[in-house]
N, C-alpha and C positions, 0 to 999 in steps of 0.2 A: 481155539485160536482164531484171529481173524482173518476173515479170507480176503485176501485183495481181489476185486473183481474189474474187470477192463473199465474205465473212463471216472470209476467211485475212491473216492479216498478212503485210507482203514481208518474204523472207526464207525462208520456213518452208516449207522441201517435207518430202517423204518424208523422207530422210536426213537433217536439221535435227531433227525429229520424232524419229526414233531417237536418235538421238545426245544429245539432252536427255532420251530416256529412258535411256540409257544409262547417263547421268552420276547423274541422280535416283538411278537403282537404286544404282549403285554406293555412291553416299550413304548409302541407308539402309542397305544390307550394310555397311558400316563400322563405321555407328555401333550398329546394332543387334548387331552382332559384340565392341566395345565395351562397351555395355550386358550384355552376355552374361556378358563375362569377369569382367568388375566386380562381376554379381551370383554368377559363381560366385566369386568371392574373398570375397565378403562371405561366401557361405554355408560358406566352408573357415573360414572365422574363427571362427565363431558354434560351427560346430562344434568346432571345437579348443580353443573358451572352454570349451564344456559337458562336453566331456572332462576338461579338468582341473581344473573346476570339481567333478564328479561323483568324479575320482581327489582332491582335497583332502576331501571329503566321507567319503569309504571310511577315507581316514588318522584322520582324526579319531573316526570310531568305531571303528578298531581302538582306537586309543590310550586312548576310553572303555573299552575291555572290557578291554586291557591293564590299565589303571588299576583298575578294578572289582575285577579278580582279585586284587590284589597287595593291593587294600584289605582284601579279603575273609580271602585268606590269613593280613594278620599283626593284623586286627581279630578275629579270633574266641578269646576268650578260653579258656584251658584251662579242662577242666570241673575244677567243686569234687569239693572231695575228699567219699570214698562215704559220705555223713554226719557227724556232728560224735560220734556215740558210738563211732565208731571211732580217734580220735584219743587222746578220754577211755579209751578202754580200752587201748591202748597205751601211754598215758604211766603210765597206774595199773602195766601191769605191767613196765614201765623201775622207777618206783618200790619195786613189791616185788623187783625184780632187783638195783637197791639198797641197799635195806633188809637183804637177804639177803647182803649182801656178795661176790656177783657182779659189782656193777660198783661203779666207782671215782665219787665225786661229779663228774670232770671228763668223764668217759664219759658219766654221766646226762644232766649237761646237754648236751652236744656233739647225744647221740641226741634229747633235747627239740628242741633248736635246727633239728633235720634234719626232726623230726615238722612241728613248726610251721611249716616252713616249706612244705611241701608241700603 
């Protein structure tokens, strides 16, 4: 039979004692094992957020600087031409080339039409 002894509850010897430590432990090794996995999954997450969070970031300033370039490229207007007394003095001497019956009136203008546009 069991013996009740001062301050122990019946029931509870040694082996009773262990055996509910036993179970305790195994408890918290579960869940704490649990807790564990959970928090490394949280932190593969978070990391894999900030990965292609940080790789959507990259794309989009490439695609600024692509874009930047391409603006740059076909924004940059050709330079003017190397003064405007250079135009005048070429059309003056299309004119006396003209005049002189070197060229044809359909010639004169053709080369005007090529100067001016330049």
């Amino acid at each position: 039979m069991l013996r009740r002894g001062i301050g122990r509850p019946i029931g509870r010897g040694l082996v009773g004692t262990m055996a509910r430590t036993a179970v305790i432990a195994g408890t918290a090794t579960a869940v704490s094992g649990g807790v564990a996995r959970r928090q490394a999954g949280r932190a593969q997450q978070a990391q894999q957020a900030q990965a292609y969070e940080q790789e959507q970031q990259q794309e989009a300033m490439e695609a600024q600087a692509q874009q930047a370039a391409a603006q740059q490229a076909y924004a940059a207007p050709p330079p003017p031409p190397a003064g405007g007394t250079d135009v005048v003095s070429q059309l003056t001497q299309l004119a006396a080339l003209r005049d002189q019956g070197v060229l044809t009136e359909a010639e004169f203008e053709a080369q005007k039409a090529r100067i001016l546009a330049s």
